[in-house]
C-alpha positions in Angstrom: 0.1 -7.7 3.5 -2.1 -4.8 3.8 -5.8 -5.3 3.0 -8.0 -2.7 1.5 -12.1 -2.6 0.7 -13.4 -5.6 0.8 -10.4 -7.1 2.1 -10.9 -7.9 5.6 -9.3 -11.1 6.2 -6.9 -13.9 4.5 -8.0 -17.7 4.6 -5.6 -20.8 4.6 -3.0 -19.3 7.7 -1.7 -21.9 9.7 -0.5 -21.3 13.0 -2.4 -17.9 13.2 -1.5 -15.7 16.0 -3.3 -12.3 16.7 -1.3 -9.5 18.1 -2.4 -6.4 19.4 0.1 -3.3 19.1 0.7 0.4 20.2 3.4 2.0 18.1 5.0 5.0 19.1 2.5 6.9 16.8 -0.3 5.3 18.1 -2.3 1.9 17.5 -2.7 0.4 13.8 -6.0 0.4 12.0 -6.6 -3.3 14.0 -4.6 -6.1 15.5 -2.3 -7.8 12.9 -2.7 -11.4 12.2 0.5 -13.6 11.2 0.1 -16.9 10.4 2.2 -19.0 8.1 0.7 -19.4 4.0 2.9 -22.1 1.6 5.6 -22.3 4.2 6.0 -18.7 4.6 4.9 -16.3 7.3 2.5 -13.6 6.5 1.7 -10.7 8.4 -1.7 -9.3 7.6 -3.8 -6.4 8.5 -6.9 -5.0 7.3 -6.1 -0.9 6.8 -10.0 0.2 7.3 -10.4 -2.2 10.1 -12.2 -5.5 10.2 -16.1 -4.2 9.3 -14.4 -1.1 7.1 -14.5 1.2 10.2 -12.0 3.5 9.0 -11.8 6.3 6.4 -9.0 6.7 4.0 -8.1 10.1 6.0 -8.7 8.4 9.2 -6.1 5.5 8.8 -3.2 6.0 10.9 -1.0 5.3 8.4 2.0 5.7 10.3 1.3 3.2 13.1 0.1 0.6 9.9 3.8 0.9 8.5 5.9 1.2 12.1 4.3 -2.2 13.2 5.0 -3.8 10.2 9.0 -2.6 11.2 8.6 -3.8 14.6 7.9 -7.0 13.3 10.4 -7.2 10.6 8.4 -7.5 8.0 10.4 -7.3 5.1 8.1 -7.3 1.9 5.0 -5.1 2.1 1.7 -6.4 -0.7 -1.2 -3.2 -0.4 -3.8 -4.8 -2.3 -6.5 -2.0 -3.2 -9.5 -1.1 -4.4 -8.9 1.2 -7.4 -11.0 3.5 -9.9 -9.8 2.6 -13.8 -8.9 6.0 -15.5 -8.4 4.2 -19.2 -10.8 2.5 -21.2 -8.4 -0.8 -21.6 -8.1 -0.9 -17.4 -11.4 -2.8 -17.4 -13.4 -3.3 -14.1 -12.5 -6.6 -12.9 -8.8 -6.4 -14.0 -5.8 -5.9 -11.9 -3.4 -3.3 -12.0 0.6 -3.4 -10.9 1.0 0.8 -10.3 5.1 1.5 -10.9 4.5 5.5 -9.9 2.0 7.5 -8.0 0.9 11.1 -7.4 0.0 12.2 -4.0 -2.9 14.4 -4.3 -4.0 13.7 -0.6 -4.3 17.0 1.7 -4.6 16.0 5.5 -2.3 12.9 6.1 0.7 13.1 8.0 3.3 11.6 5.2 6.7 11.6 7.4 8.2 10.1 10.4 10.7 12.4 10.3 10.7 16.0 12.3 10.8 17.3 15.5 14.5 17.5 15.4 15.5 14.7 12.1 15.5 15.8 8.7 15.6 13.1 5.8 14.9 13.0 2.6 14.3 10.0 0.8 14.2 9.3 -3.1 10.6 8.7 -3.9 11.7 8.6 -8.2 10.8 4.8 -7.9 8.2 4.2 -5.7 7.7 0.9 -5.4 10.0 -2.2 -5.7 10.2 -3.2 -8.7 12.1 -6.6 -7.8 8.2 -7.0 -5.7 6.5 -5.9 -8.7 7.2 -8.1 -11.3 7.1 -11.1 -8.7 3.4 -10.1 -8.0 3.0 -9.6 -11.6 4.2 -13.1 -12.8 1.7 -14.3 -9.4 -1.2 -12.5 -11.3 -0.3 -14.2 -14.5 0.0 -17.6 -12.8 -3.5 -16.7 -10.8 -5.5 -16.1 -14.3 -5.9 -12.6 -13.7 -5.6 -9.9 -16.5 -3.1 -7.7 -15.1 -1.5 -4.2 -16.6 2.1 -4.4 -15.2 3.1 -0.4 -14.4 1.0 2.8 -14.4 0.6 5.9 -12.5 -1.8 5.7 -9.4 -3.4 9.1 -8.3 -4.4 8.9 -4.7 -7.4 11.1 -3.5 -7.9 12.6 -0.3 -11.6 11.3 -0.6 -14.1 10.0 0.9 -15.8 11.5 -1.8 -15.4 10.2 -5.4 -14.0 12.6 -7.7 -16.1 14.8 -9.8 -16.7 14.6 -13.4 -14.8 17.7 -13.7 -12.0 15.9 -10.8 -11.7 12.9 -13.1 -11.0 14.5 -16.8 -8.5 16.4 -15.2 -6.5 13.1 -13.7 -7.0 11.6 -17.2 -5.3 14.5 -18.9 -2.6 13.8 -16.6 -2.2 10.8 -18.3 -3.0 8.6 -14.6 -4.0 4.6 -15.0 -6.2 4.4 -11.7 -7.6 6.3 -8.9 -7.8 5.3 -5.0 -7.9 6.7 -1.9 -5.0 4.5 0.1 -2.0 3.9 -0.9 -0.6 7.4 0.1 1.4 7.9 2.0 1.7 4.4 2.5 4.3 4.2 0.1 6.1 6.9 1.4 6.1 5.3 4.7 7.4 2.2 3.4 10.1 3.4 2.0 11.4 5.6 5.1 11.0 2.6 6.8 13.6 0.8 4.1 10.7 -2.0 3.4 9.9 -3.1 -0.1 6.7 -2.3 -0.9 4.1 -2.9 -4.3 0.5 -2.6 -4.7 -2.0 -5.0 -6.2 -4.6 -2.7 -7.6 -8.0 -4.1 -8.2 -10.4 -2.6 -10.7 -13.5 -2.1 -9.4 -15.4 0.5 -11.8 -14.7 3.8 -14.4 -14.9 6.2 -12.2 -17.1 9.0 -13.4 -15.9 9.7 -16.4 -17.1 7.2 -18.9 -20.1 8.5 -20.9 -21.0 4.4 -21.4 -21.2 3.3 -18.0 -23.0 5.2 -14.9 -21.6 7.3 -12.1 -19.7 5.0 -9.7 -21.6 4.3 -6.6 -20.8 1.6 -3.5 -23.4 -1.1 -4.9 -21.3 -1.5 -8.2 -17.9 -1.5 -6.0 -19.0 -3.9 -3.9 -20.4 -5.9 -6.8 -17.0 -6.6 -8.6 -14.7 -6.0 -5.3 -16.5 -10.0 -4.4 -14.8 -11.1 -7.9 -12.0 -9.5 -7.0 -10.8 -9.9 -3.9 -11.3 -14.0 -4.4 -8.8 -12.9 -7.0 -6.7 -11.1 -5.1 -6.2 -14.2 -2.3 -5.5 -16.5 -5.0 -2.2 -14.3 -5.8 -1.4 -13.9 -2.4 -1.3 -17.6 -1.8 0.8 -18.0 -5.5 3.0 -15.0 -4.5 4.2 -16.4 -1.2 5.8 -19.4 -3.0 7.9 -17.2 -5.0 9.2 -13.7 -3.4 12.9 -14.6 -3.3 14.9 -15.3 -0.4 17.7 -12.4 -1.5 16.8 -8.3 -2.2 18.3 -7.2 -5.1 16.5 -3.6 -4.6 17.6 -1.0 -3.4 14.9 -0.6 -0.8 16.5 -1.5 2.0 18.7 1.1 2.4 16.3 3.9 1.5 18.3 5.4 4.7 21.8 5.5 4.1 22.1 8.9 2.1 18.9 10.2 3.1 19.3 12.0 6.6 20.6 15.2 6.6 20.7 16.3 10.5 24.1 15.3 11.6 24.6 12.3 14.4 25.9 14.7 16.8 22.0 16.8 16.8 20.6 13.4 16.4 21.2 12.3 19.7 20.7 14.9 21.3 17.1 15.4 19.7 13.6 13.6 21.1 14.3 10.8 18.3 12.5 7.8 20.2 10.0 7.7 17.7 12.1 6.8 15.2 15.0 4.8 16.7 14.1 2.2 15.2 13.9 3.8 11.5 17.8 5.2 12.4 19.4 3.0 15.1 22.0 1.6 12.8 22.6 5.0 11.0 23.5 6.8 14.5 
């Protein structure tokens, strides 16, 4: 589970452990915390940092997903803080995103390079075995939920403009954040299933009935929220199933176009991990 705004922390963990970590691409936004939640063990970190520390261009978003692989973390939640785009996507409301456009401008996106090529599909973005479990947890949890939608991620820190926003609305997007790319791309290189529980927080800029966004109002429903949020967490736990029937997994397998031959003979440390049984 990766926290977003507001986010910081996940109560009821038994047996909690706090490990510190240096990936190969550095150290993640904070140390992870795994614990065990209904009988299951959860990994958790907080993506900003505990005390929101840390842009969304300052996340080392590579790091983040690489120690969730060295721990073998199998099922990745991103719970964020989004900006709704429709007038049905009510602040407050939680949102299952099935596609995303990248229209971040600074973040390193890849693990591959420096001697690898791959290519992974990116046509479905998330899992959708992951998706509909956290979208019957939602139900379960009370929650009004919209399962699928496009998520437009921002480079930020900045909120959009007015003239920013109309444009992602003609584009026909369901919510705007700041986070959850190139997490996903990330996730799936590293062949881990991976979903995001949007939360609602406010309508952007572009609503003529309601004000310009601004922190006070984020922070105002991300409270509601986010008790929310842990309430599907701890439902969700109970019920992601013991068998993958995704794809996800083996993300991999026709993606890497460098043969074995250059691949061993390249600086691929890095990535061993990512290709070790490929090689």
């Amino acid at each position: 589970m990766i926290g977003g705004s507001g986010l910081y922390e996940m109560e009821g963990l038994h047996d909690v452990e706090t490990i510190e970590m240096t990936t190969p691409w550095g150290k993640p936004s904070d140390n992870l915390v795994k614990g065990t939640l209904n009988d299951t063990e959860l990994i958790f970190l907080p993506r900003h940092g505990k005390g929101h520390k840390i842009t969304p261009t300052e996340i080392n978003y590579r790091s983040n997903i690489y120690a969730m692989k060295m721990l073998d973390v199998d099922w990745i939640i991103s719970v964020s803080a989004v900006g709704s785009m429709k007038n049905e996507i009510a602040p407050g409301h939680i949102v299952i995103p099935s596609q995303f456009i990248d229209h971040t401008k600074k973040r390193e996106s890849t693990f591959f390079g420096n001697g690898v090529v791959a290519h992974v599909s990116m046509a479905e973005p998330v899992c959708s075995q992951l998706s509909q479990v956290l979208f019957n947890a939602s139900i379960d949890s009370g929650a009004t939920v919209h399962n699928g939608g496009t998520y437009i991620c921002i480079e930020g820190p900045q909120f959009s403009t007015k003239a920013e926003s109309e444009l992602y609305r003609s584009w026909n997007v369901d919510v705007i954040g700041m986070t959850n790319m190139p997490e996903a791309k990330l996730a799936r290189e590293s062949e881990i299933c991976y979903s995001t529980l949007a939360l609602s927080t406010d309508y952007d800029c572009w609503h003529e009935e309601h004000d310009d966004v601004t922190v006070e109002d984020i922070i105002e429903t991300l409270i509601k929220n986010v008790d929310m949020a842990k309430k599907i967490i701890k439902n969700v736990v109970s019920i992601i199933p013991e068998k993958k029937k995704c794809d996800c997994s083996t993300a991999l397998s026709n993606a890497i176009i460098t043969g074995a031959d250059e691949i061993k003979n390249s600086d691929n440390e890095k990535i061993k991990l990512l290709i070790e049984r490929y090689i």
